[in-house]
Structure formats: C-alpha cells, structure tokens
N, C-alpha and C positions, 0 to 999 in steps of 0.2 A: 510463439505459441506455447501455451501453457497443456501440458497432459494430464489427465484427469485420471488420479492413482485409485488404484483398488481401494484404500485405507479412508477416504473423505468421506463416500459415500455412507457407511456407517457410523461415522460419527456425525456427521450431519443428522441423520435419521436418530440417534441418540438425542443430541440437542436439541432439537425439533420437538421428540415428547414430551424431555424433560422440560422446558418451556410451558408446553401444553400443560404438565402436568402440576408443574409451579401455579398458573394462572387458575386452572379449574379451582384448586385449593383455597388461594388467594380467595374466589368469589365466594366459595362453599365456606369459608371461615368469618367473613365480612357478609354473607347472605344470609347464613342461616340463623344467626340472633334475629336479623329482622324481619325473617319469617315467622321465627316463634312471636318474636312481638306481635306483629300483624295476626297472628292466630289467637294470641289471649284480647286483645280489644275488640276483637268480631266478638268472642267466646262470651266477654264480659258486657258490652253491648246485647249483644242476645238476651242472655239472664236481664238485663234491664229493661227492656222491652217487656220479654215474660213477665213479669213481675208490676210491670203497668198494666197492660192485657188483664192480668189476671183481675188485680183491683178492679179494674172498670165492669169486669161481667159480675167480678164480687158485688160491685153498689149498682151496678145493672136489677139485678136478682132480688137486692135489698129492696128495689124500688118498685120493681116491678112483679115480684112475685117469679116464681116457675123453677127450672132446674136447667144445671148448663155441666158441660165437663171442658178440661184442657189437658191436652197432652204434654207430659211434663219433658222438655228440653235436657239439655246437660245439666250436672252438681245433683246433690243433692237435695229433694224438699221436704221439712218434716213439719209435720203439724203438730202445737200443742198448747195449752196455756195463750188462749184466744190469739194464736199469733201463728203465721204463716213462714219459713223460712227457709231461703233457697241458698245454699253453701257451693262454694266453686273456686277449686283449686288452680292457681294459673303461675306461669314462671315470673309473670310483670302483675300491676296492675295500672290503671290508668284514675284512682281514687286516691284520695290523699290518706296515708295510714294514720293509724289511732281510731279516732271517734265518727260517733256515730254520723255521716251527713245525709239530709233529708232529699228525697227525690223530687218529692213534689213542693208545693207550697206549702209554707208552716214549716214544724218543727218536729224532733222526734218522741214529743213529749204524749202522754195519755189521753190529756186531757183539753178543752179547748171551748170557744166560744161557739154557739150557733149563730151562723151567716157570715162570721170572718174566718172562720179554720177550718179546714178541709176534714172529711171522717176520718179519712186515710191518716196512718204515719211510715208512711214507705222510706225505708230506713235502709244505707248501706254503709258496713264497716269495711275495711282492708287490714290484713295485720300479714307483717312478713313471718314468717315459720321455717328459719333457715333460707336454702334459696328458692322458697318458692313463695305466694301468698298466698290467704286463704281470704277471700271474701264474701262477707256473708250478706243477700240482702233478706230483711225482716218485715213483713207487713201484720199489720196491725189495724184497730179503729180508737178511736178516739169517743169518749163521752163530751158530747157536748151541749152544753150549760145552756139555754134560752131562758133565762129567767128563774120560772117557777114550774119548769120542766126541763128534762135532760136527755137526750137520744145520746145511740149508739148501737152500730153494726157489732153482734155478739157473735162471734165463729166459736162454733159448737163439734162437737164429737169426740172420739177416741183419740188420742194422741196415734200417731204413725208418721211415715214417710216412706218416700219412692227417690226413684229417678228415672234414669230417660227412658221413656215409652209407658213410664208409669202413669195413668191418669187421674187428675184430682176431680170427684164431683162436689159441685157446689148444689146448695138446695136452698130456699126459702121456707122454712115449716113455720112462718107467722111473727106473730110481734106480741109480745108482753109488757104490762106495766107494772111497775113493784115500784117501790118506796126508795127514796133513793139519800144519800148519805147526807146532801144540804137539805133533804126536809122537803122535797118538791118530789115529785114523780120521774121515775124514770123509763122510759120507753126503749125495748130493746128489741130491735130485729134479729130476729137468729136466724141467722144460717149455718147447716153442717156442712162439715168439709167432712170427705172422706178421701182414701188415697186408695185404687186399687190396683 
C-alpha cells in the first residue's frame, strides 16, 4: 500500500495550473493573430460593400432624380476633386499591395466607351505602412464617349470628410451640357455630396 504524503498534493496542484496555464497561452498566442486576421477581412469587406452601396444609390440618383443619405461605417471618407474616398487602416490586408485594382468591371481609368464601360471607376489600393496597411478605396465617374456626345456622373460640392456615424447626402440638382474637349457635347449629371 502506497501512503499519500503531505507534499504531492501541492505539487500536483502546482502542475496541474502550470499546464493549464502553458495551454491557455499556447492558444492565446496561435489564436489571437487569427482573430486580428478574421477582424480586418470582415472590417475590409465591410468598406467594400459600402463603397458598392454607395455607387449604386450614387447612379440610382443620377438616373432617377431625388436625394438619398448613408451612414458612413468605419475609415475614414473624404470628398474632393469629383472623387469619393474611404481610407482604412488594418493590421493585414486581403488586396494585393501596390496598384490600383478595380472593383467593378473596367478599369481604373477616367475615361471610357458608352455601352462597354461602366460610369463607375471604383478603385482600391493596399500599401503596407510598417506593420500595419492602409487601404484606400476611390470612387470616381468616368466620361463616357458615344460618338458625337459624352456623359458623365459629375460629384460636386465642398471638399470635406467624416467617419463613422458621419453621414454622406447625395443630391441630384440636374444635368448640363457644355462643349466638350473632342468637339461634341458633353452632358453632365451633377450630383452634390456633402458630408455631415
């Protein structure tokens, strides 16, 4: 028969945590990069989303006249120089760094055909900035060339920016035509953005 000393029972109970306390670590050290991961692909997703959202009630508005708002998500959004653009800082990204890639269909150029190129040039960059990234998505419209006419969604107003819970209104105030650089007409729908 084996007796059971004073002395086992706390070191057992020592063992016993220190185990515990090994394993918690273990998981806390191999878990939490992959939580931050799983956090910036929702975070960056999100912003993608937004940022299609947004276009569609953008060329919604264009097409149909009236006024619409969106409540601005996480990053950054700032308005300026007919261009729309939402910033968002994350530890990963899941876009390839450098250059510009386009979201939609087409490219992220200015300019484009009517009936093959989209208005839109929804645009997102990645660039690392030590250990974190910053990525930015850009929207934009495109002129587009029909011949011996040319459209284009023109986003108008004050340069600014918000972020989260900041609202951006979009407005329709009409269409214009003025003279346009190949010598044909150019037809421009304006819409304001403001940021309030």
């Amino acid at each position: 028969m084996f007796s059971s000393s004073k002395g086992q029972e706390p070191l057992t109970l020592v063992l016993v945590v220190a185990i515990m306390v090994a394993v918690i670590t273990s998981v806390y050290l191999w878990g939490a990069p992959l939580i931050q991961k799983n956090k910036d692909v929702v975070a960056l997703q999100t912003a993608e989303k937004f940022m299609l959202s947004l276009n569609d009630k953008i060329k919604y508005i264009a097409d149909n006249g009236g006024r619409d708002q969106v409540v601005i998500g996480d990053g950054t959004l700032r308005f300026g120089d007919d261009k729309i653009t939402l910033t968002l800082d994350t530890e990963g990204t899941i876009y390839a760094e450098g250059g510009s890639v386009s979201l939609t269909d087409g490219d992220c150029t200015d300019e484009g055909e009517w009936g093959s190129d989209p208005p839109q040039a929804l645009c997102v960059q990645s660039q690392k900035l030590g250990n974190t990234y910053s990525t930015t998505f850009s929207l934009s419209y495109r002129t587009l060339d029909a011949g011996g006419k040319s459209y284009k969604i023109s986003l108008e107003g004050s340069p600014a920016s918000g972020g989260k819970d900041n609202v951006i209104v979009i407005e329709n105030i009409g269409s214009v035509m003025e003279g346009s650089v190949r010598g044909g007409n150019l037809i421009r729908t304006r819409i304001t953005i403001r940021i309030v």
